[in-house]
N, C-alpha and C positions, 0 to 999 in steps of 0.2 A: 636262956642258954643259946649261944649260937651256934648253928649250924649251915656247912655249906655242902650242896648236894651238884656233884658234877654227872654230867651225863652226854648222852652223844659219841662216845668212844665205838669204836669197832672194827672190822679188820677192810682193809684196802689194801688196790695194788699201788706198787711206786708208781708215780704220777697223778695218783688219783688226789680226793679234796675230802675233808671233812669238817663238819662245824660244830663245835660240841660248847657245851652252856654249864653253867652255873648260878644255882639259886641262893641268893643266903638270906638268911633268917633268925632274927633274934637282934642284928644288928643292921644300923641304917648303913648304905655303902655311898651314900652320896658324898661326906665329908671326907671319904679314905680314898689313897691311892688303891690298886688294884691293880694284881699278880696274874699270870699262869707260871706257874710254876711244871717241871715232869720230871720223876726218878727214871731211871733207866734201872735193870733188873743188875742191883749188886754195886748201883751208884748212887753217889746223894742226889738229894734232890739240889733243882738249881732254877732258877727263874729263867725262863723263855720271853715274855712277850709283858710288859706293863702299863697301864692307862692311869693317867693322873686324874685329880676332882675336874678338871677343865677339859678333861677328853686327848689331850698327847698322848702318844702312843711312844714306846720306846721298845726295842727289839735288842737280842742278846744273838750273836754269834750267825747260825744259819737259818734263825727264823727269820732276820732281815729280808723281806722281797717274796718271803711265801704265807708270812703270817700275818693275822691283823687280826688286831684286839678290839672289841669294842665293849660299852657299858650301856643298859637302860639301864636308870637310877629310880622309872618309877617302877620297873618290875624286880628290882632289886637282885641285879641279875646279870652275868658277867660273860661276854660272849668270844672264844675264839677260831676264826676262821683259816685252815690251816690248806693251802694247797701246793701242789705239787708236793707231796708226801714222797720222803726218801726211805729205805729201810732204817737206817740211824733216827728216826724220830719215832719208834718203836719205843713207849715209854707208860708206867701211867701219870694222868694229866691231872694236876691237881691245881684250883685257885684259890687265891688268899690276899689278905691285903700285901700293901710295900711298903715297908718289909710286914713280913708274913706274923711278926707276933705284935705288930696293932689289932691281928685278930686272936693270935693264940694257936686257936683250936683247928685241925684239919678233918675236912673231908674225906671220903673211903677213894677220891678220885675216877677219873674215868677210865678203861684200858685202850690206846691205841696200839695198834698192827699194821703193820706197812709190811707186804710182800712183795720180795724183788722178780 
């Protein structure tokens, strides 16, 4: 059974920086691309930030220039480092592969908070 457990979420002021991680388990991530995905409260979810098997990184909309994704493949484990935090990135943060049902299954996600 796979599961992905995110964590690292928590509340910050606008400008500040957080780095929050994801573990998964049950399946190898070294062959898959790899997501951050975030819902906003009352919105779909949508990919933010994604890492291919080779390490490229690809950014969606206003993570461009404040985020950056990275992958250990030997701790199987998915990392994104998010600064300069706005109020609008107030979401919870969830990863998965790309696209997300190469894995299926989601995580309970982490919560970020950004106060202006």
């Amino acid at each position: 059974q796979v599961q992905l457990v995110e964590s690292g979420g928590g509340t910050v002021e606008s400008g500040g920086s957080l780095k929050i991680s994801c573990v998964v388990s049950g399946r190898v991530i070294a062959g898959l691309d790899m997501g951050w995905y975030r819902q906003i409260t009352g919105g779909e979810r949508e990919l933010v930030a994604s890492i291919t098997v080779g390490g490229s990184a690809n950014y969606r909309g206003s993570a461009k220039g404040r985020f950056a994704i990275t992958r250990d493949n030997a701790k199987n484990t998915v990392y994104l480092q998010m600064n300069n935090l706005k109020p609008e990135d107030t979401a919870v943060y969830y990863c998965n592969a790309d696209p997300y049902w190469y894995i299926g299954t989601w995580g309970l996600g982490t919560h970020v908070t950004v106060s202006s």
